[in-house]
Residue, then its C-alpha position, 0 to 999 in steps of 0.5 A: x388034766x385040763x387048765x382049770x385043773x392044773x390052775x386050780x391045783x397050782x393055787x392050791x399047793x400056793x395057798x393050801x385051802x380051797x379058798x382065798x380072800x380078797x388081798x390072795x385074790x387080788x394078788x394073783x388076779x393081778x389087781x387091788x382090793x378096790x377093784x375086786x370090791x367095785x366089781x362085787x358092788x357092780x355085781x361083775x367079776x369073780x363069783x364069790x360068796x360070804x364066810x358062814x353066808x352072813x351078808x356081812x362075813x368075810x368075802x372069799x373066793x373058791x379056787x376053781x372059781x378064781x382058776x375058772x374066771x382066769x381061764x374063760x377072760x384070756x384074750x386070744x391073740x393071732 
């Protein structure tokens, strides 16, 4: 099993489903609900996509997504 798929199963089993929304993703990216709405609003970040793809539907964040986003900005370090 590779990191994506370990983070994404980890998430997984916390949440149970397949996406988060933001206050879940902001918990465990580890910043506010601000900072997740200015990256989106910026167009950086974590990729997300719109409940029922309605330019006003509930954000949500696919797990692998989120595990992904975390895996491929880790600093590495000497």
């Amino acid at each position: 099993m590779n990191e994506y798929e370990v983070l994404s199963k980890l998430l997984f089993e916390k949440f149970g489903k397949i996406t988060m929304d933001e206050d879940e993703t902001a918990q465990v990216v580890g910043c506010s609900d601000k900072s997740l709405q200015n990256d989106r609003a910026e167009a950086i970040g974590i990729p997300y996509t719109r409940r029922n793809g309605k330019e006003r539907g509930q954000v949500i964040y696919l797990i692998t997504t989120v595990a992904k986003h975390l895996i491929d900005n880790k600093i590495k370090t000497i």
